[in-house]
C-alpha positions in Angstrom: 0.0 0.0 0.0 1.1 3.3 -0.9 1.6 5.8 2.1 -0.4 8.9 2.3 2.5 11.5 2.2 4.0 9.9 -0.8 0.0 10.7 -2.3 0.2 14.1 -1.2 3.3 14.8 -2.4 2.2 13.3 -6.0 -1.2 15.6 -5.9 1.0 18.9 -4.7 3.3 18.2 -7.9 0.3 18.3 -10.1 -1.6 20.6 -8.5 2.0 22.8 -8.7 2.1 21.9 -12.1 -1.8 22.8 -12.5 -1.1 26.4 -11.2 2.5 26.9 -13.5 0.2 26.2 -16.7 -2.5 28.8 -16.0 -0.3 31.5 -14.6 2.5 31.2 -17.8 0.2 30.1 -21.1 -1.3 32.3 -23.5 -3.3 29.9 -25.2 -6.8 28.9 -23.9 -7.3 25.5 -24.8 -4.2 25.0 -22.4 -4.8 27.1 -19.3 -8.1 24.7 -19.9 -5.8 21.8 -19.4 -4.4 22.9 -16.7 -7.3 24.0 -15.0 -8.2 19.9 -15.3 -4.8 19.2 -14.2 -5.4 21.2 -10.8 -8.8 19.6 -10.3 -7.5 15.7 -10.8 -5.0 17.1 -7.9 -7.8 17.6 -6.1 -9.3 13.9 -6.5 -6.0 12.5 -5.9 -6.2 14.5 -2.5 -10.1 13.3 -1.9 -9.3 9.5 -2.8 -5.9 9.6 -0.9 -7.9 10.7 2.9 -10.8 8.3 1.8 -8.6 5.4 1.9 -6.7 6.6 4.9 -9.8 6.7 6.8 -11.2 3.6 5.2 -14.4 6.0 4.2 -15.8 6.2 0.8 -17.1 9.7 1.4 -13.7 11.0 -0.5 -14.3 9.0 -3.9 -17.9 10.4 -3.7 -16.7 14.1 -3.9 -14.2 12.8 -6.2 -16.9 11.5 -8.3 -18.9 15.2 -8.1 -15.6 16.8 -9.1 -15.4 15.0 -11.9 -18.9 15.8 -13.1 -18.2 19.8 -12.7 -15.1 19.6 -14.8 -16.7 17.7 -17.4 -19.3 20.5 -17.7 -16.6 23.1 -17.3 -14.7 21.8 -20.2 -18.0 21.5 -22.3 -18.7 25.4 -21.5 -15.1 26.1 -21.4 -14.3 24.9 -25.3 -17.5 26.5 -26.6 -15.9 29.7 -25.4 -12.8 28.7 -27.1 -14.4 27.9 -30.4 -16.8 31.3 -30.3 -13.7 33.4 -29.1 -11.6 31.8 -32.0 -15.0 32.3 -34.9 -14.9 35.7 -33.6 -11.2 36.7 -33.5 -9.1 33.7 -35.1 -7.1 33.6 -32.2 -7.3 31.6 -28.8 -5.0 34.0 -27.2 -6.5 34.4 -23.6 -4.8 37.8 -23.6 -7.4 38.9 -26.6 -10.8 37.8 -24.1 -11.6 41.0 -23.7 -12.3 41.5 -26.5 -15.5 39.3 -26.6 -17.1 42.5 -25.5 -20.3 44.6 -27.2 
């Protein structure tokens, strides 16, 4: 069995990882993917203490979690596709632009 801190460790990396890709890229479709990279830290995290304290409650949240960022990746790529329609670019930078 794999011990918690070893877990933790794993879901900080990606979670630090998460944070690097939405703070340094320009392009939306990726500060996307790192937003989903940040929230599977957050499962890792929620599975990791449900096993620790032999509770399922943890891969229930998990479970929700994953529900949200399936429909924030639904809403998130149709504003990709109409900020690129609109503009021809995906440069998050430009999302002001989306303005009347």
């Amino acid at each position: 069995m794999i011990r918690l801190p070893f877990v933790l460790f794993f879901a900080a990396l990606l979670f630090s990882a998460g944070v690097y890709g939405v703070l340094a890229r320009r392009n939306a479709v990726m500060v996307l993917m790192a937003i989903e990279l940040m929230l599977n830290a957050v499962n890792v995290n929620l599975v990791a203490f449900g096993s620790q304290l032999q509770d399922v409650t943890g891969q229930i949240f998990a479970v929700f979690v994953i529900a949200v960022a399936a429909a924030e990746v639904g809403i998130g790529l149709a504003i990709v596709i109409l900020l690129y329609r609109n503009r021809e670019s995906i440069n998050v930078d430009e999302v002001n632009l989306l303005k009347w």
